[in-house]
N, C-alpha and C positions, 0 to 999 in steps of 0.2 A: 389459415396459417400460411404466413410467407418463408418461403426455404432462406437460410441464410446466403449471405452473398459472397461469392467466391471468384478466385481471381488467381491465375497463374503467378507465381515467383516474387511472391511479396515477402520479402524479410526487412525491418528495422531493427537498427542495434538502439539500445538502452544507456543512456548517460547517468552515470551514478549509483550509488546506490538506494533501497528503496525499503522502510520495514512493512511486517506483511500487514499494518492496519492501513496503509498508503493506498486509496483509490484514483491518484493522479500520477500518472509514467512520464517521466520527463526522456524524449527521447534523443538521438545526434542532431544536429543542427541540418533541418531539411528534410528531414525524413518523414515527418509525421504528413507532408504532400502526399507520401509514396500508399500509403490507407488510403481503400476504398472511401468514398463520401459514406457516413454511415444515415445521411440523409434517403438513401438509397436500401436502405438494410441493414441491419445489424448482423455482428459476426463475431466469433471466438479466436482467438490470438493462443499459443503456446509460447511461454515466456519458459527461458530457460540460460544456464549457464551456458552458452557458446564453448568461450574459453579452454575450458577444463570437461566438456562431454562431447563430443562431437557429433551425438544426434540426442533429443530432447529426451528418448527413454533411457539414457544411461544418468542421467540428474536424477538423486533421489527427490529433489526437492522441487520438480520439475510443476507447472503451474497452467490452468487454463482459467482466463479473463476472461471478460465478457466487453468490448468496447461501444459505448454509450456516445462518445463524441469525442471532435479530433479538434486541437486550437493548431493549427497550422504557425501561426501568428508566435506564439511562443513553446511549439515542439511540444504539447504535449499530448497523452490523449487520459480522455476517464473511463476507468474501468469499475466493473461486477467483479472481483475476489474470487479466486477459489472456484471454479466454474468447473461442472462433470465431474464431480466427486475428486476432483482435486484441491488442495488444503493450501489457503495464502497464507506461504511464508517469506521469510525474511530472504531479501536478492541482493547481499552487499558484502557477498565474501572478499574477502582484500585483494586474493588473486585473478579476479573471476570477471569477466567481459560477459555481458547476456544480451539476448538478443530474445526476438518475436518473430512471430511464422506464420503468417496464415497458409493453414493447411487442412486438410479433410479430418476430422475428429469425429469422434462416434456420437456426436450430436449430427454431423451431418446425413451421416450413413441413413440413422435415426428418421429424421426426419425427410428422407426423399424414402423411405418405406411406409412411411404412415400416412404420407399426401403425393401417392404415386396414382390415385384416379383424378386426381383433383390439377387442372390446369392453372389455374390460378395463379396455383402455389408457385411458380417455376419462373414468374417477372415478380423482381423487385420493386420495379415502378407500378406504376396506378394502372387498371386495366379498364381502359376507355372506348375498346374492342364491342359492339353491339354484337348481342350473339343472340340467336332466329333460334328455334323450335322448328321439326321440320314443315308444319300445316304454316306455321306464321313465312318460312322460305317461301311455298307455293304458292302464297296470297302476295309477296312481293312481287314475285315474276306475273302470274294474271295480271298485277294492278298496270303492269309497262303498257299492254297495250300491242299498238302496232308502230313499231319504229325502224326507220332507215338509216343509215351512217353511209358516206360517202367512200368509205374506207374498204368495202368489199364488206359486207357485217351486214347481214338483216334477221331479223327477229319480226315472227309474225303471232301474236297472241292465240287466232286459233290452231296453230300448230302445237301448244302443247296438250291440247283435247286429244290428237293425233287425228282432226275430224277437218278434210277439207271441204268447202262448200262455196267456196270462192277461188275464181281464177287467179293465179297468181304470175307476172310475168319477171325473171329476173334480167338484170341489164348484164352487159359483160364483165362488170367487174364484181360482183354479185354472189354471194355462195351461199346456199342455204340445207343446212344435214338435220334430218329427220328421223325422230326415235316411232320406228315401226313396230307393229302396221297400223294404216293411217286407212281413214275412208272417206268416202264423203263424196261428192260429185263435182269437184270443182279440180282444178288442172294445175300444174305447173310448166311452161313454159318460156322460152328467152334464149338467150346467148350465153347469162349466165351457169355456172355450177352445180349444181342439186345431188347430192346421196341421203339415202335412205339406209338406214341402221334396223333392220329386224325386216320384216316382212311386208313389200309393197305392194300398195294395190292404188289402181285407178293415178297413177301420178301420168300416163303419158294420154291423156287426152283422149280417146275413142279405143284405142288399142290397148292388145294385153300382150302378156309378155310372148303367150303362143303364138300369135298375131302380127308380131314385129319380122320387119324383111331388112332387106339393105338398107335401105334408104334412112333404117330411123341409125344407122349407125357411121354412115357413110357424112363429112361434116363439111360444110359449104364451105365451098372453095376449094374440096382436093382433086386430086389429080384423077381421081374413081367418081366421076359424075353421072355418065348416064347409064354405064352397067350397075344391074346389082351384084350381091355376093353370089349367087346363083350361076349367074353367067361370066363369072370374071375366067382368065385364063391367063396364060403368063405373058400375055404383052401388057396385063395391068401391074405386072411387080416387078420388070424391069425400068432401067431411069433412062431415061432418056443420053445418050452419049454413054451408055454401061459397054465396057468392053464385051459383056454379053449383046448383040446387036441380034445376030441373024436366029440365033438358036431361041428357041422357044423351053419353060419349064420342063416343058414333056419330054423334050430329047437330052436333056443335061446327064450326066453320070458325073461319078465320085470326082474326077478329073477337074470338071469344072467349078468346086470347092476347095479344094484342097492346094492350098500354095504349096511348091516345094519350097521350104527351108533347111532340109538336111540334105547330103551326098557323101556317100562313102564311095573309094576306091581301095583295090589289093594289087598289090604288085608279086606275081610270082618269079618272074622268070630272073635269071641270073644278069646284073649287066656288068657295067663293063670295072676297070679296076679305081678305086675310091680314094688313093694315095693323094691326087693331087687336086682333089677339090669336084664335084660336081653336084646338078639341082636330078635331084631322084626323080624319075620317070614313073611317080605314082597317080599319073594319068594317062598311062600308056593305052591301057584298053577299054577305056571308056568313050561314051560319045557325051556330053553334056555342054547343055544349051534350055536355062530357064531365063526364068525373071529373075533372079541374084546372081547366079554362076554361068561365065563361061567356059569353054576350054579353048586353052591358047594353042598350045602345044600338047606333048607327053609330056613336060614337067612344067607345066603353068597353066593358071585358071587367072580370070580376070573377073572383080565384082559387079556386077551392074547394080546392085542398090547398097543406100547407106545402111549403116547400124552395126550392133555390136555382133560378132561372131563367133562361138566358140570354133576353134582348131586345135581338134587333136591325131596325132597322128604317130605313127613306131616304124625304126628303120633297122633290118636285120643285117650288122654283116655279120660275113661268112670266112674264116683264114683258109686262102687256096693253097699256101706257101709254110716253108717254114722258116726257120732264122732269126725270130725273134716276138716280142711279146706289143702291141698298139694301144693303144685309148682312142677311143674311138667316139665320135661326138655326130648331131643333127640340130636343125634351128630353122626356124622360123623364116623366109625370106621376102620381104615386104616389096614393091617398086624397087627391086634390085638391091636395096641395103636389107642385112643381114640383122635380123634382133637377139644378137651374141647375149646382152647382159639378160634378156627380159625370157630367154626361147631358147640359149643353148643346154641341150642336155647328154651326159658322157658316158661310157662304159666303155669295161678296160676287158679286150681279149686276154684273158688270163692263162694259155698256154702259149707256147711256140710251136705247136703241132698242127698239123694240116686239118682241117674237118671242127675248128672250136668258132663261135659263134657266142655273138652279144647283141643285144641289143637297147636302144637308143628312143627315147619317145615321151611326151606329155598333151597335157591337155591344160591350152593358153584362151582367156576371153581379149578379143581383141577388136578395140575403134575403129573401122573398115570404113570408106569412100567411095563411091561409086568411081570404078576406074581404077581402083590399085588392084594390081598382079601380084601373086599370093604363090609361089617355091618352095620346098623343101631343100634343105641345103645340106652336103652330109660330108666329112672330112675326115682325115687324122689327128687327131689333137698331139698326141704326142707319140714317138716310137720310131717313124721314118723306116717301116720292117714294108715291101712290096708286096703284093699277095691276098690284100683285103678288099672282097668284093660286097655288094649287095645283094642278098640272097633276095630277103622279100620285103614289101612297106608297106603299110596302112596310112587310108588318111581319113578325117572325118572333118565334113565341114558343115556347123547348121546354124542358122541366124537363131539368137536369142530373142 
């Protein structure tokens, strides 16, 4: 039994009316195209008032066909009546627009339960698919033989015995996987590719796997030729021009691993007064000198390589004075311009008393050049009150 044929968002409207002994549906002009070829399957349609119900169970009168064939030619299609214990009646109420549906009906439900082992059932077309038993599969594969394809692909007929007895040489472009274990006294060999799937034995020629040294692993033409693995030491894993030159594996420590990409600094000490603009001394007490960071000054580093940066960094002032209330701001400072819109950030000394304190700081990712000079910049934003110093700063700088 074939499943009926189904097909996403197929609706046709119905021209006229039609009584219920009528087994031909005359439908809009065009639409009998929009049906499945019943050539292909036959199928149930739900016929119902449109119009006046707006889904097909609110029609008492509501109807399932059976469609037999479609004239394209003059819009109609033939129907079976009355289809799943639905009763054909008469479709020609005066007010009433009706239309057709193909949709999932409990014939289909139906029938993909009762021919759900059955493959068959599931193509509407002819099924011209040759299908094997699995003893008749195995006699197809023995019957191939022994065959090459230029294509990197070889099949060798006594390899599915898993029994070698002949030598076998693959070329380099060559791949040959094997369902283990295999036996027999014959070799595999070449330039070519070969794995074994389960348990090998006898594939590498005289040798066994206890047996094997450097050499069966070691591949012609590298740079490990005449030591084996035995004697190797670390002039055979550094490259030739490695900034590792003089040192050997054995003398290396942590140091010689590990790039610095991050540096933090802390600024304690009190400097000087902040009214009229200065770059923070939050490299005063450091010494740094890698492969990313220089140090310029106390308030400058410079990059030596490219890539993205995070910088984050927090600036404390400190009110020494009183007479009035500040805002107080820090930013970013790039090759001596200032990254106000992308890097300024504020805080407002909120008393006028001696001893109150704010502070000022984020954390910016930023497209760095090998060669741009890298500032903290820290001012007054607003207030013009004298007396605001920098108490303490942080900074944090690590390549992403």
């Amino acid at each position: 039994m074939v499943l009926d044929q189904v097909e996403n968002f197929i609706r046709v409207s119905v021209a006229g009316g039609h009584a219920s002994g009528d087994n031909t549906i005359s439908l809009q002009s065009g639409e009998a195209s929009f049906l499945p070829d019943v050539n292909q399957g036959k199928y149930n349609l739900t016929w119902w008032d449109s119009e006046n119900f707006s889904l097909p169970s609110e029609d008492p009168n509501v109807e399932i066909v059976r469609v037999n064939s479609i004239d394209t030619t003059n819009d109609t299609i033939s129907v079976t009546r009355g289809q799943e214990n639905t009763s054909a009646t008469s479709k020609s109420t005066g007010d009433g627009e009706y239309s057709l549906i193909l949709s999932p009906t409990a014939k289909t439900i139906e029938d993909i339960d009762a021919n759900k082992l059955d493959a068959s059932a599931y193509s509407p077309e002819a099924d011209t698919h040759t299908r094997y038993s699995d003893s008749e599969a195995v006699s197809a594969v023995e019957s191939v033989g022994d065959v090459s394809f230029s294509g990197g692909i070889r099949v060798n007929k006594s390899i599915h015995d898993r029994n070698i007895n002949e030598d076998i040489t693959l070329s380099s472009n060559e791949g040959l996987v094997v369902a283990g274990p295999i036996t027999g006294s014959g070799s595999i060999s070449g330039d070519g590719s070969f794995s074994v799937v389960g348990e090998p034995r006898n594939f590498k020629n005289a040798d066994t796997l206890d047996g094997l040294d450097a050499t069966d692993f070691v591949q012609s033409g590298s740079s490990i030729d005449a030591d084996t693995l035995d004697g190797l030491d670390s002039t055979d894993f550094v490259q030739s021009g490695s900034s590792i030159d003089a040192d050997t594996l054995d003398g290396l420590d942590s140091t010689d691993f590990v790039q610095t990409n991050s540096f933090s600094s802390h600024l304690t000490s009190t400097q000087f007064d902040a009214e009229n603009g200065l770059s923070v001394n939050v490299f005063d007490s450091v010494d740094i000198s890698n492969s990313l960071i220089t140090k310029d000054s106390s308030n400058s580093i410079s990059f030596n390589s490219s890539g993205v940066y995070e910088i984050s960094w927090m600036v404390n002032f400190h009110r020494t004075g009183s007479g009035g209330r500040n805002i107080m701001y820090s930013e970013v400072e790039i090759n001596g311009k200032r990254l106000t819109d992308r890097t300024r950030v504020a805080d407002y000394i909120r008393t006028d008393g001696n001893g109150d304190e704010c502070s000022t700081g984020s954390t910016v990712l930023l497209n760095i050049s090998s060669g741009d000079t890298l500032q903290i910049y820290a001012n007054e934003e607003r207030g013009g009150e004298s007396g605001n110093d920098i108490e303490r700063a942080f900074i944090n700088i690590k390549r992403v």
